[in-house]
C-alpha positions in Angstrom: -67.2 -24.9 14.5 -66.2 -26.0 11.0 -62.9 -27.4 10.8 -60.7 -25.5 8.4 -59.2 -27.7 5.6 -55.7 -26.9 4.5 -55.3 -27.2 0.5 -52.4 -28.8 -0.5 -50.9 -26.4 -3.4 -48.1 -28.0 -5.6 -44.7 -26.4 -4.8 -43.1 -24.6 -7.8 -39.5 -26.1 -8.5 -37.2 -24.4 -7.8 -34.4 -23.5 -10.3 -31.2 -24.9 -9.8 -28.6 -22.5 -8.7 -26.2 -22.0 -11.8 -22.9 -20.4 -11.6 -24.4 -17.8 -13.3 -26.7 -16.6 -10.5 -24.4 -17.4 -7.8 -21.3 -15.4 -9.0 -24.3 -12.5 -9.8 -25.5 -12.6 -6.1 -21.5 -12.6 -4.6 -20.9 -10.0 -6.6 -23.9 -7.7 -5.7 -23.4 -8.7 -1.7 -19.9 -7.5 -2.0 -20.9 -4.4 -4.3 -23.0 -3.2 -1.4 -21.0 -4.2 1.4 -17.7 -2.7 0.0 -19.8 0.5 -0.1 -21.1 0.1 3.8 -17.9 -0.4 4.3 -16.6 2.7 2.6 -19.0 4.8 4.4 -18.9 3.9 7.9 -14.8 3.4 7.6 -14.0 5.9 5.1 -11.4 3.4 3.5 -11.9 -0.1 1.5 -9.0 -2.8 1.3 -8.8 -4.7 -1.7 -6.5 -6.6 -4.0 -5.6 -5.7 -7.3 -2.9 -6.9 -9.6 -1.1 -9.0 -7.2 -1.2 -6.2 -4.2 -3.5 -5.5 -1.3 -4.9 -1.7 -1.9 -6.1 0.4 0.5 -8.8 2.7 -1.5 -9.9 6.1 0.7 -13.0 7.7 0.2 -11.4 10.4 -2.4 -10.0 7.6 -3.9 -6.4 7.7 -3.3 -4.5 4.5 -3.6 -2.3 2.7 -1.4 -0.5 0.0 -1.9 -0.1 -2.2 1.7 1.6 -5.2 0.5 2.6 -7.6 -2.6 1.0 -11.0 -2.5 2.9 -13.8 -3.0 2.4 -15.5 -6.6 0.7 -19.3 -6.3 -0.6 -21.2 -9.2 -4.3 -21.2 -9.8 -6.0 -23.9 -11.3 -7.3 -24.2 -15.1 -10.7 -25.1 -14.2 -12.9 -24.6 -10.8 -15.7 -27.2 -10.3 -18.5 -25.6 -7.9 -20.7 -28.5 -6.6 
């Protein structure tokens, strides 16, 4: 029997994962699982404007509680 000989093929480099694409993919995983979510629970919490929300399917709005106000910083490094 012949022996089979593996090629060696060059690996394409990879991009490096920008901000860009990595607030792009968060945002589309949480897009899709709000929506899972929404259908399997028939509700959704989230915050908006400094208060958890409790969304329903219909979309009626509740507000469940204020946050508490904290100081965010001017710039955020991602690594």
């Amino acid at each position: 029997m012949a022996e089979k000989t593996k090629k060696k093929t060059d690996r394409k480099k990879l991009a490096p994962l920008t901000k860009r694409a990595l607030v792009r993919a968060v945002n589309k995983g949480t897009r899709d699982k709000a929506a899972k979510a929404m259908e399997l629970m028939g509700y959704v919490m989230k915050v908006e404007d400094g208060w958890v929300i409790k969304v329903d399917k219909d979309g009626n709005k509740t507000r469940v509680s204020e946050l508490e106000a904290k100081p965010t910083p001017d710039k955020i490094i991602v690594d």
